[in-house]
C-alpha positions as CSV (number, residue, x, y, z in Angstrom):
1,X,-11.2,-0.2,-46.5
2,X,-7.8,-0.1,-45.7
3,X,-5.9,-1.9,-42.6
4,X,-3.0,-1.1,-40.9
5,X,-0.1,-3.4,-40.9
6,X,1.5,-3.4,-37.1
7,X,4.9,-5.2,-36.3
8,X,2.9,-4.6,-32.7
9,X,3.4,-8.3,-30.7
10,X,0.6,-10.0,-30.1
11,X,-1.1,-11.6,-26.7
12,X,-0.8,-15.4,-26.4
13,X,-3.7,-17.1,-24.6
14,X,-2.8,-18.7,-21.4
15,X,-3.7,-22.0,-22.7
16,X,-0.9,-21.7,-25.1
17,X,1.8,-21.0,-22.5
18,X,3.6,-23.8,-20.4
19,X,6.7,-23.0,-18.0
20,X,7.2,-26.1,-16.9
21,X,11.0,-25.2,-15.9
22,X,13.5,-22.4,-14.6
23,X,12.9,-20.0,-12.5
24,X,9.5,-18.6,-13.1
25,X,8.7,-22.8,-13.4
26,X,10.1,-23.0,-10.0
27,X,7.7,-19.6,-8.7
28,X,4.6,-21.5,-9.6
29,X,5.5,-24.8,-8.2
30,X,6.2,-22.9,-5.1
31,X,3.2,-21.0,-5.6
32,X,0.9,-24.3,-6.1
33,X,2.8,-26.6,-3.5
34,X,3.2,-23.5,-0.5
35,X,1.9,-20.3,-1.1
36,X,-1.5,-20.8,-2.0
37,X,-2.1,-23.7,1.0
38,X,-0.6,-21.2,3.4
39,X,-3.2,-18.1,2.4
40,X,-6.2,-20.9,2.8
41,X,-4.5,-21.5,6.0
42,X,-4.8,-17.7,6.8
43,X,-7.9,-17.2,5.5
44,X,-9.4,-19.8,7.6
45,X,-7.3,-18.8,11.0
46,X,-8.3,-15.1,10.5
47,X,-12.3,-15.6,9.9
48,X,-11.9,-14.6,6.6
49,X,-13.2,-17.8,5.1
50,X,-16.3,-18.1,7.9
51,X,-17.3,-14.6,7.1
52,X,-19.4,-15.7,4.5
53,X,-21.2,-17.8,7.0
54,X,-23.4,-14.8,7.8
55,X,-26.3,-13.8,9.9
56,X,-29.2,-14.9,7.6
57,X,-27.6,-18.5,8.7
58,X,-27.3,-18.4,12.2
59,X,-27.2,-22.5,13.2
60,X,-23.9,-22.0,10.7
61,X,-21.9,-19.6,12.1
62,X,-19.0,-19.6,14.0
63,X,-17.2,-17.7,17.0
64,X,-15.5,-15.4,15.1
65,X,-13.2,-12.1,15.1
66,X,-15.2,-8.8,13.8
67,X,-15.9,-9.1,10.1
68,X,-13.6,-6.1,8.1
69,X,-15.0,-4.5,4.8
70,X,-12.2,-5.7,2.9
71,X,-11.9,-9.0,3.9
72,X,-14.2,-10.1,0.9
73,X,-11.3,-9.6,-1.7
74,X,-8.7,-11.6,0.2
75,X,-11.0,-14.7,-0.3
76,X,-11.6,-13.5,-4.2
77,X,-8.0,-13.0,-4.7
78,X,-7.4,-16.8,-3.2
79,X,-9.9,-18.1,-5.5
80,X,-8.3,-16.3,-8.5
81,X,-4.9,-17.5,-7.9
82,X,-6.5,-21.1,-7.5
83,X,-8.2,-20.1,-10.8
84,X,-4.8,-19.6,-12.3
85,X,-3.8,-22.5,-10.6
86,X,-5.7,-25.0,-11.9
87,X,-5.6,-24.0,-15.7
88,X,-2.4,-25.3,-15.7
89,X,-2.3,-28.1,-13.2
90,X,-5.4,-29.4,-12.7
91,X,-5.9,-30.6,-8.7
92,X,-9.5,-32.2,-8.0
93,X,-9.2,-31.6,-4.2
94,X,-8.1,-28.0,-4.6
95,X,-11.2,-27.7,-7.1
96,X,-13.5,-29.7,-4.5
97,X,-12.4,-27.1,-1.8
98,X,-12.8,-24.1,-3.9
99,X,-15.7,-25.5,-4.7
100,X,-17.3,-25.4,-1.3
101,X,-16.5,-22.3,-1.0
102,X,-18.0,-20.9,-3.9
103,X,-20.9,-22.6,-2.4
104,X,-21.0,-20.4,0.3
105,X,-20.5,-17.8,-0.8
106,X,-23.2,-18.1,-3.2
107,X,-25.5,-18.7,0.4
108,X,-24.1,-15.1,1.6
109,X,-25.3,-13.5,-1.7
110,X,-28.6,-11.3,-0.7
111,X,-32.3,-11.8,-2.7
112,X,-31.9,-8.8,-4.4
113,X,-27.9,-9.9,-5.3
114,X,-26.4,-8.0,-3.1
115,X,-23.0,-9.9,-1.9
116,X,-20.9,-8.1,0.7
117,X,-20.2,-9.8,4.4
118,X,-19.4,-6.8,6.5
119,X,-22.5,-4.6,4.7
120,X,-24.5,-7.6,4.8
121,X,-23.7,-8.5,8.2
122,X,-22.3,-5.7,10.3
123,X,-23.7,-2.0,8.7
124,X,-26.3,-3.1,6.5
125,X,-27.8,0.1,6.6
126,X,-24.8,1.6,5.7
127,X,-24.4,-0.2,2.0
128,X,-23.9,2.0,-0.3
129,X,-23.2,4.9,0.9
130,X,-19.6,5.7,0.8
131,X,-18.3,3.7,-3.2
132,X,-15.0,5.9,-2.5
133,X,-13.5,4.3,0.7
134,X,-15.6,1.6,1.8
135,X,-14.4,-1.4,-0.3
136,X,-18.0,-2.8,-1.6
137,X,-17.0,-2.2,-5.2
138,X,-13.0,-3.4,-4.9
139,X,-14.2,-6.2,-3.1
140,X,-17.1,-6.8,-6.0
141,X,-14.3,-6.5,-8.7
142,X,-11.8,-8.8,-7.2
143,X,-14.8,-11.6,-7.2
144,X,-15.1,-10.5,-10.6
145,X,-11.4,-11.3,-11.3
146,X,-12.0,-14.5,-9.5
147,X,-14.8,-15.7,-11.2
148,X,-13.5,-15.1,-14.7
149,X,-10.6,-17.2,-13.9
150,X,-12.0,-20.0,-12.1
151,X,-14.5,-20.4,-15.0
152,X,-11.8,-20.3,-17.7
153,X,-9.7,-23.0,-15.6
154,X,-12.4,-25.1,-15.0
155,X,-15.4,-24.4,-16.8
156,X,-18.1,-24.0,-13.9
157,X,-19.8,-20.7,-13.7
158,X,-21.4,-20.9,-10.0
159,X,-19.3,-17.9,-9.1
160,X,-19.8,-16.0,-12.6
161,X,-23.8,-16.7,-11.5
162,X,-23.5,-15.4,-8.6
């Protein structure tokens, strides 16, 4: 059999890569110190985070504004960057809280695995029915994302499981 030589560059594995310094060192210090605080902090003042607090647990729940269809990725995408995050710099209480809230969201999650809080909660007789604008499968792939890095940063797999 016969290979192909490539000059092609090949990928590095995160775990190999350090910016400690400079200016994209100085993007992810912002990012760990500021930005990813502040969208907890928005994620929490919109609902976003008490969503998942849904009806099948009613002595949970929460006044609340009106749960959106896409409002299940913003969480995902938080939990990704934390992901992210924490391969690099390691922060027990950020873990601890992301944690938690991998724990309920793991209570949300249906019998039959179902996991979506406006289909579950608002329209649940409307799941499924429209893959092309109604967000169930976007939102499903960002939780994806965010379970594939939050395992490789810290090795727990309750949101792969779920």
């Amino acid at each position: 059999m016969n290979t192909i030589k490539t000059n092609a560059p090949k990928p590095v594995d995160l775990d190999h890569v350090r910016i400690a310094t400079g200016f994209w060192g100085e993007k992810q210090a912002t990012n760990r110190s500021s930005t990813i605080p502040a969208i907890y902090n928005q994620l929490e003042k919109t609902g976003r985070l008490d969503s998942w607090i849904i009806g099948k647990n009613p002595d949970l729940r929460k006044p609340r504004q009106i749960v959106h269809m896409f409002w299940d990725s913003d969480t995902a995408k938080w939990l990704e960057a934390v992901g992210y995050s924490l391969r690099t710099h390691p922060d027990p209480a950020l873990e601890q809280k992301s944690d938690e809230i991998i724990g309920t969201i793991q209570k949300a999650q249906l019998p039959d695995g179902y996991l979506n809080t406006y289909f579950t909660d608002v329209e649940p007789n409307l799941r499924w029915t429209n893959l092309r604008d109604w967000h169930e499968m976007y939102n499903a792939g960002h939780l994806a994302e965010a379970a594939v890095a939050y395992y490789e940063a810290t090795g727990k797999t309750a949101l792969l499981d779920t």
